[in-house]
C-alpha positions as CSV (number, residue, x, y, z in Angstrom):
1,X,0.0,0.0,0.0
2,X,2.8,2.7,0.5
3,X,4.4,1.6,-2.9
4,X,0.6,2.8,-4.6
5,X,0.4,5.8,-2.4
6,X,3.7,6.9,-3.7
7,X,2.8,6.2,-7.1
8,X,-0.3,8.0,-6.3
9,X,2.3,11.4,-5.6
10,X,4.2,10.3,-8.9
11,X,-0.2,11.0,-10.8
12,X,0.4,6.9,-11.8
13,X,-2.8,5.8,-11.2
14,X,-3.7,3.7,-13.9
15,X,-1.1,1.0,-13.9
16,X,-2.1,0.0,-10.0
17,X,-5.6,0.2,-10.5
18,X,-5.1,-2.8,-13.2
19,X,-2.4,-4.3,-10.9
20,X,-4.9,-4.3,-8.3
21,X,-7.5,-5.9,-10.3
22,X,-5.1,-9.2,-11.4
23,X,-4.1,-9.5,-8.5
24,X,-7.3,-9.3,-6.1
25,X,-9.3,-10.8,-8.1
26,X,-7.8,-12.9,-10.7
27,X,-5.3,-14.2,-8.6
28,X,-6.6,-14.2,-4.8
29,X,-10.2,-14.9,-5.5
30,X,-9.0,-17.9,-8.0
31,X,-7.0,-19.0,-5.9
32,X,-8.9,-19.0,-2.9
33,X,-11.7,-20.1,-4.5
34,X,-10.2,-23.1,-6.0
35,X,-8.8,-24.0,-2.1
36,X,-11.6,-23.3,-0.6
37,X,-13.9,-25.5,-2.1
38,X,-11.8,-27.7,-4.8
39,X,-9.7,-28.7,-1.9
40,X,-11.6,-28.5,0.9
41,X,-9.6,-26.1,2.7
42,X,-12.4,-24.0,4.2
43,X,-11.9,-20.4,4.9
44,X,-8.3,-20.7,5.3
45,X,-8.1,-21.5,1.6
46,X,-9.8,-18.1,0.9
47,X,-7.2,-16.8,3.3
48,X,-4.1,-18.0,1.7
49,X,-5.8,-16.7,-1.7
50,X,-6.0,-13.3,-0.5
51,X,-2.3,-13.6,0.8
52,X,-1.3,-14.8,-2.3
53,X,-3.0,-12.0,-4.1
54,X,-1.8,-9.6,-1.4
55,X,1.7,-10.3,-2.6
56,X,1.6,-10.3,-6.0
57,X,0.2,-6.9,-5.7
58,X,3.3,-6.2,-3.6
59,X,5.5,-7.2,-6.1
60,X,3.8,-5.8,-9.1
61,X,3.6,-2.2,-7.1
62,X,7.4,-2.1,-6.0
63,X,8.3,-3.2,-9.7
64,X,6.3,-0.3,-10.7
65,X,7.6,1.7,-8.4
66,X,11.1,1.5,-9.3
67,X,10.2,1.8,-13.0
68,X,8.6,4.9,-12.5
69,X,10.8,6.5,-10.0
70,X,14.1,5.5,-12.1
71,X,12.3,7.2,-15.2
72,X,11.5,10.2,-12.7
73,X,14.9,11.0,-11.8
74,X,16.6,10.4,-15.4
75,X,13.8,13.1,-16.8
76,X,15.1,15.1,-14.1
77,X,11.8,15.9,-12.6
78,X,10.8,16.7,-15.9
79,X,6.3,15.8,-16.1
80,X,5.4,16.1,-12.8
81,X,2.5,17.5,-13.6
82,X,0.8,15.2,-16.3
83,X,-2.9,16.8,-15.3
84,X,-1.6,20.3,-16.9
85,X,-1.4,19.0,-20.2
């Protein structure tokens, strides 16, 4: 969550909202869905679904996050302000 809040100050909204999305719910609610009642796993299926897709949204956002700041720095600040165009 602090990698998409800093994105947030970088106005990089769009790519997080979509990470967000695969990994919520295509990748947690799958996959807790599928434990929960493919393998019997009950609630803590569900659980270690959302876990999962708690991470991969972790790892999408710091990715993201060091793509965008690395591009900040080497523009040199330059398009900070994307909502004046």
């Amino acid at each position: 969550m602090v990698a998409a809040g800093t994105l947030r100050g970088y106005k990089d909204t769009r790519m997080p909202m979509l990470y967000m999305v695969i990994s919520f719910w295509i990748v947690g609610m799958t996959l807790g869905y599928n434990l929960t009642f493919s393998q019997g796993m009950g609630p803590a299926g569900m659980w270690v679904g959302m876990i999962a897709g708690l991470s991969v949204a972790a790892g999408l956002m710091l990715l993201r996050f060091e793509h965008t700041s690395k591009r900040f720095i080497r523009d040199g600040g330059a398009g900070r302000a994307r909502d004046s165009d």
